[in-house]
C-alpha positions as CSV (number, residue, x, y, z in Angstrom):
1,X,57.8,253.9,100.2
2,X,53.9,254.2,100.3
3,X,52.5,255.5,103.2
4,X,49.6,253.2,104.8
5,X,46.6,255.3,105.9
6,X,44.1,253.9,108.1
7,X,40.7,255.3,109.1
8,X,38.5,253.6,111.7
9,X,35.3,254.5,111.1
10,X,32.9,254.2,114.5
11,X,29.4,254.5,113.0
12,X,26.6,254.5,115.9
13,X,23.4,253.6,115.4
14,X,22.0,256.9,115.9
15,X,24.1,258.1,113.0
16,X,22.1,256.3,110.8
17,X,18.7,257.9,111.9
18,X,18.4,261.0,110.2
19,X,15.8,262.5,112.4
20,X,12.5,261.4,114.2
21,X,10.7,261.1,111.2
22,X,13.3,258.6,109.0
23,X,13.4,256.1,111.2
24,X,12.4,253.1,108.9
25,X,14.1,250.6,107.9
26,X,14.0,251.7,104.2
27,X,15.4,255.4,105.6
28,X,18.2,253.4,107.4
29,X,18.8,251.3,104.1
30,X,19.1,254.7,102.2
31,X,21.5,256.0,105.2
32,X,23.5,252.9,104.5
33,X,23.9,252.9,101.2
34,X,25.0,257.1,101.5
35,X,28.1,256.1,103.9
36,X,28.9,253.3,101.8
37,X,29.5,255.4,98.9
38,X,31.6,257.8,100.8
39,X,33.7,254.4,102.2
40,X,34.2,253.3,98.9
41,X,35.3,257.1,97.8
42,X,38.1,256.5,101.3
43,X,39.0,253.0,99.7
44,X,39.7,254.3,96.2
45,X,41.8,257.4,97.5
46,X,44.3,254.6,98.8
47,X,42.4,254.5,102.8
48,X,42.4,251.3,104.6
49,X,39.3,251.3,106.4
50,X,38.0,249.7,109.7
51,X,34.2,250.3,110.3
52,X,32.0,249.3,113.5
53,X,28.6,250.2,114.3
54,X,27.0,250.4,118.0
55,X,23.4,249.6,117.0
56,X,22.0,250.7,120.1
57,X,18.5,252.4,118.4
58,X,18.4,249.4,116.5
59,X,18.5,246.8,118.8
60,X,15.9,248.8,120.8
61,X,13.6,248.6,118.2
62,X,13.8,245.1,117.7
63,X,13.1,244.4,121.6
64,X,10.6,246.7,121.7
65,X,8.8,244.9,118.4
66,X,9.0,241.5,120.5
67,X,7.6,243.2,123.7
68,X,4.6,244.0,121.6
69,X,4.2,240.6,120.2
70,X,5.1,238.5,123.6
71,X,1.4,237.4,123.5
72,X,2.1,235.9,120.0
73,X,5.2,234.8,119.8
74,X,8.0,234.0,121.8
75,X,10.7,237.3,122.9
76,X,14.2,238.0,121.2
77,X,16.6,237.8,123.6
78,X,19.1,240.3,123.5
79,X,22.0,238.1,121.2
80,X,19.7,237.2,118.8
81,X,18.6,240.8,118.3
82,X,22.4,242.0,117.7
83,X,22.8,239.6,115.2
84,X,19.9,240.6,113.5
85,X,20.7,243.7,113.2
86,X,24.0,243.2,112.1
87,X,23.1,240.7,109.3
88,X,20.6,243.5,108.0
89,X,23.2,246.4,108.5
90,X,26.0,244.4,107.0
């Protein structure tokens, strides 16, 4: 009988920030697309995989953008800014 194997990934948002100075969104993209290789490596070795991601840095950055533009534009409450970041992660 085949044995199941099961990895929950827990990905925080800090693991996708290299360091202070790859903190972009085109750094995080390239992050991203690193892990996603490896997951696909776990799915083709026979893993079933779970992943989640905290997004805590990346949320901050989001509410921090709209602080600076509240003279401009209307803020981001906190919901919205999850779901961004989760549609851009995703």
């Amino acid at each position: 009988m085949p044995v199941n194997r099961l990895a929950v990934l827990a990905i925080g948002g800090n693991v996708l920030i290299g360091d202070r100075l790859h903190e972009s969104i085109p750094d995080l993209y390239e992050m991203v697309c690193a892990l996603a290789e490896d997951i696909g490596g776990m799915l083709e070795s026979g893993w079933n995989v779970v992943v989640t991601q905290g997004n805590g840095p990346q949320i901050g950055f989001i509410l921090r953008r709209s602080e600076i533009s509240l003279a401009e534009v209307p803020p981001v409450p906190m919901d919205y800014a999850g779901a961004d970041i989760q549609g851009a992660v995703g």
